[in-house]
N, CA, C and O of each residue as an XYZ file, in Angstrom:
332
protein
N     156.069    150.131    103.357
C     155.071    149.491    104.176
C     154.971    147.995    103.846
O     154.779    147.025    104.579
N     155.137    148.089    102.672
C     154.575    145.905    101.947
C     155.908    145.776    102.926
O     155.650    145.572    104.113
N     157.250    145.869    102.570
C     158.357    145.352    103.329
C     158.060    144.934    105.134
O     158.208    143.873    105.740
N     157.514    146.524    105.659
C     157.251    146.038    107.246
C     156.784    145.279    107.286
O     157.069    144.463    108.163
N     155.556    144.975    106.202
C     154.448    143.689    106.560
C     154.983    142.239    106.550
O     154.810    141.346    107.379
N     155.842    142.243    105.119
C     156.148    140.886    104.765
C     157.340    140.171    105.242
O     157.436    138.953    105.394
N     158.696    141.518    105.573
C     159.630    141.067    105.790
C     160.637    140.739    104.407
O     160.565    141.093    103.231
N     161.515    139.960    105.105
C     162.531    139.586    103.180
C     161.817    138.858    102.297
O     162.366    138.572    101.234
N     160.387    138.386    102.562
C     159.609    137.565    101.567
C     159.248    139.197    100.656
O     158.952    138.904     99.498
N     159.221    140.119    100.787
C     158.583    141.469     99.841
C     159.841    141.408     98.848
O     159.672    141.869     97.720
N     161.083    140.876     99.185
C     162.309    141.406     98.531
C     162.363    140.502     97.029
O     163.070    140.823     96.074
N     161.407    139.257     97.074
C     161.508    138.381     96.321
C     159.903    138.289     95.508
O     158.747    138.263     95.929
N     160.562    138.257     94.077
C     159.048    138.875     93.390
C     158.756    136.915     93.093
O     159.391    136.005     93.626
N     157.776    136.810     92.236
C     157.209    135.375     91.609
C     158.705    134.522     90.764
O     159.146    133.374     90.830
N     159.079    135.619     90.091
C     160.252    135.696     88.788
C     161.807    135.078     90.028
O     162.549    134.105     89.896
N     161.768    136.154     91.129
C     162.854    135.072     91.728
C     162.907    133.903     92.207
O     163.970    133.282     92.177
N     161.624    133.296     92.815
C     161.097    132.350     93.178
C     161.667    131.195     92.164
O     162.513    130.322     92.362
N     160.747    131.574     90.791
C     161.154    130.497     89.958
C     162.530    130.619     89.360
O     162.582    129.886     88.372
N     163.365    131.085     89.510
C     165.301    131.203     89.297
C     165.867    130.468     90.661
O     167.039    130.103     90.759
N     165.101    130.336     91.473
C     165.639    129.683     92.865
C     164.914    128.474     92.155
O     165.698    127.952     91.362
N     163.784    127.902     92.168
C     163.396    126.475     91.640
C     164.296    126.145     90.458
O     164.732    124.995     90.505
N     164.685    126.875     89.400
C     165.459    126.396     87.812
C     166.655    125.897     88.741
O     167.135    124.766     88.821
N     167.020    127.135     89.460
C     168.917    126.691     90.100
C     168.748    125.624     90.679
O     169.640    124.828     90.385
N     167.444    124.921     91.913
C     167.346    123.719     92.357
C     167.287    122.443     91.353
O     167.813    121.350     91.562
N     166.518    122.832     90.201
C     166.244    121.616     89.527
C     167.754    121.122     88.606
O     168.066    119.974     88.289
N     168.574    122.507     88.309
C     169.330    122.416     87.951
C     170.789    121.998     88.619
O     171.774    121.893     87.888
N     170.875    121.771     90.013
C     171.916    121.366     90.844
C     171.271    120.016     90.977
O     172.205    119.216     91.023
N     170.130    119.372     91.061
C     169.886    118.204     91.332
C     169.968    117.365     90.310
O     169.949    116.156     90.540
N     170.078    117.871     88.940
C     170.090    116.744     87.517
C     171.668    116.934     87.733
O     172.173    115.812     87.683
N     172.505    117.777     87.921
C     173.634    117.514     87.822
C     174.565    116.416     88.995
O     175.654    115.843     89.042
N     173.232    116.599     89.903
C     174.062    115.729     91.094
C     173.513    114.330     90.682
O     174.139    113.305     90.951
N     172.514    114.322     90.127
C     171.850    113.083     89.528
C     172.869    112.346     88.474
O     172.986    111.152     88.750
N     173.524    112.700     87.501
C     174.367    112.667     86.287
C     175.307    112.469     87.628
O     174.884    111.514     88.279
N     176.307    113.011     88.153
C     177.383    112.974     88.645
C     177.256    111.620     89.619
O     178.277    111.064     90.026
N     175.832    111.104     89.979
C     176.362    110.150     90.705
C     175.826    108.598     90.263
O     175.880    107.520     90.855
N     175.242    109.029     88.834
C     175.398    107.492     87.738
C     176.642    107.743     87.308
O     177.017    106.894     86.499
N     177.187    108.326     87.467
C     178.483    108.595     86.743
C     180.127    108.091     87.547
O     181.113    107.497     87.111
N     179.744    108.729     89.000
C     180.865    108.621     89.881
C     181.628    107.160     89.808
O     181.070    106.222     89.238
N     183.145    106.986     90.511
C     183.438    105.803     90.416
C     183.142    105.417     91.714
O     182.874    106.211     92.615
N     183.202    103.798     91.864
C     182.445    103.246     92.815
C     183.188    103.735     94.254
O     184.246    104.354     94.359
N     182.233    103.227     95.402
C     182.699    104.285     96.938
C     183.133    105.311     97.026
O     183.888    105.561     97.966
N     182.683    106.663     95.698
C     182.813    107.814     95.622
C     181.374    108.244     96.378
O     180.369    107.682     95.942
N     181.221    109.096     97.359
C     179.740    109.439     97.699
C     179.937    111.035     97.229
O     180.986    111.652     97.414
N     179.063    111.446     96.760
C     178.362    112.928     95.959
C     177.558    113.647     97.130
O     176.436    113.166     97.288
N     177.828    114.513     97.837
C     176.679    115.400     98.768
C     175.555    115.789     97.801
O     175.779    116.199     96.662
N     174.226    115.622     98.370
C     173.287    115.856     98.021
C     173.451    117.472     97.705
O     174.079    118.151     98.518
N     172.866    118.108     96.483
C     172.962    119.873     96.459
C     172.138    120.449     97.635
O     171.211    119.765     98.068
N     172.374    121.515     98.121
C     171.682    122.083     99.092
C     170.540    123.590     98.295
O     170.847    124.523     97.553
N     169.130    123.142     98.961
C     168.710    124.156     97.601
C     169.014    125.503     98.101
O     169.401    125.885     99.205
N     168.695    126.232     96.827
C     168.825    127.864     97.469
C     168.369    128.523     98.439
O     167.184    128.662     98.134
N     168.524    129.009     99.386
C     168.080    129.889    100.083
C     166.886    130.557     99.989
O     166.820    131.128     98.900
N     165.768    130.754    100.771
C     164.277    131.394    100.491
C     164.553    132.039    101.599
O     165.417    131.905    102.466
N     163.477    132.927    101.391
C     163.107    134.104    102.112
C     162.516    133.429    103.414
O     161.675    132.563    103.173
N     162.790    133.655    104.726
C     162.630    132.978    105.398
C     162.210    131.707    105.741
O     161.207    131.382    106.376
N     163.631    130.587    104.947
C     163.771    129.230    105.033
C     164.573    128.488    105.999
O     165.155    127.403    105.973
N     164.365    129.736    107.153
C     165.008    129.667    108.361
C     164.166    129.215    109.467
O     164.556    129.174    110.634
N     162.914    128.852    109.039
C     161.507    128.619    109.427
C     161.954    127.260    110.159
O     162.830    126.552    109.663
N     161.348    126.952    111.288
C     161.352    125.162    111.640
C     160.403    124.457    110.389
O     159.267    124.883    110.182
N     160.833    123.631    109.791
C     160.158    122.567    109.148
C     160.524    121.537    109.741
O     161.526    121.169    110.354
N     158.734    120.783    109.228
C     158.617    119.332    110.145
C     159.844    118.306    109.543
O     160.414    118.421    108.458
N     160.035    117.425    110.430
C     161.163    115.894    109.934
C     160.289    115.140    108.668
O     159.105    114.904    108.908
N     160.759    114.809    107.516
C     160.617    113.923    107.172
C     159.590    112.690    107.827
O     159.340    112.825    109.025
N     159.151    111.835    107.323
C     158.257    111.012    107.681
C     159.767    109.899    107.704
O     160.818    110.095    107.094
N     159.398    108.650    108.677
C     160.061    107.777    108.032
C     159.805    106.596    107.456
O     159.211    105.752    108.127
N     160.232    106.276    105.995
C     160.089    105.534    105.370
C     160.332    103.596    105.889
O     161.399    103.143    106.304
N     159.130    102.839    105.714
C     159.166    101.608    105.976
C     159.821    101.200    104.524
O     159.892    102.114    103.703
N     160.328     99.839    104.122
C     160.624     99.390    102.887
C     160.252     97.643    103.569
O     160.602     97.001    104.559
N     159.339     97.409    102.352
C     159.558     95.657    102.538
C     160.716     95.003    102.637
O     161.764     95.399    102.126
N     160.569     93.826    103.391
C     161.986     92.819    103.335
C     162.081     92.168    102.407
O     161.073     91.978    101.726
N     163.467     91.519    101.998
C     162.947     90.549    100.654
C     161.972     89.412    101.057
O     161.078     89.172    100.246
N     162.006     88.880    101.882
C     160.980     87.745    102.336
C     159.617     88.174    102.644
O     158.712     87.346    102.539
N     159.328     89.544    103.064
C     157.993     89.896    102.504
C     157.644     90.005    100.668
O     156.565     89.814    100.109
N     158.883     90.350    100.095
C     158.359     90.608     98.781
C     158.283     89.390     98.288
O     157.570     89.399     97.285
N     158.901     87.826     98.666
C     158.816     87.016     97.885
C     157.487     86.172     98.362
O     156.854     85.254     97.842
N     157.384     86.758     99.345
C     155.684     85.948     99.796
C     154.650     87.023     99.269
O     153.915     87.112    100.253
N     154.334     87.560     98.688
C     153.673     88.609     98.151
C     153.643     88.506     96.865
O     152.620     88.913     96.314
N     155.103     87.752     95.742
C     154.902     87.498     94.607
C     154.390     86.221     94.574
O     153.395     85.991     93.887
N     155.041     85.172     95.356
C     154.256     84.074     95.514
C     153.044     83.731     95.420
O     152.593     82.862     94.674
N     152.141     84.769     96.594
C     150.250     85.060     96.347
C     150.129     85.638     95.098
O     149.292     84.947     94.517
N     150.491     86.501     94.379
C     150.182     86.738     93.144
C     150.203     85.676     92.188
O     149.235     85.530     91.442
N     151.284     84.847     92.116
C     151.479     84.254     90.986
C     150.701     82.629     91.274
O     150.589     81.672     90.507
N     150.142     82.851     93.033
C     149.542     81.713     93.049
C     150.044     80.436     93.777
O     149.507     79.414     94.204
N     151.199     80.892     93.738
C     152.175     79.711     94.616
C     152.045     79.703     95.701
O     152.686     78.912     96.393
């Protein structure tokens, strides 16, 4: 019955959950290391995390990220420092 209710989320206890987070944290320090490491115009694919119990779900996009220009950042240290 828990299975009809939950689906493949019943198949996965707390304990697998966190062996899917260790294996994520653990493919991402290695991709981390591998790409201070790589030689230059080598690109490294990002790891793909493990698979969850219905992670087949639509999730929302990403937000997208603004970044200052350098000419905003140097008028911004400028007011700080007073200049």
């Amino acid at each position: 019955m828990h299975r009809a209710e939950y689906g493949e989320e019943a198949d996965w206890s707390t304990a697998e959950y966190l062996l899917a987070l260790i294996g994520d944290h653990i493919a991402a320090g290695n991709w981390l290391f591998a790409e201070v490491h790589k030689e230059q115009g080598v690109s490294n694919p990002e790891p793909e995390p493990i698979p969850r119990p219905n992670s087949n779900r639509e999730t929302e996009p990403e937000p997208v990220r603004e970044f200052a220009t350098p000419e905003q950042i140097m008028q911004l240290l400028a007011t700080v420092q007073g200049g």
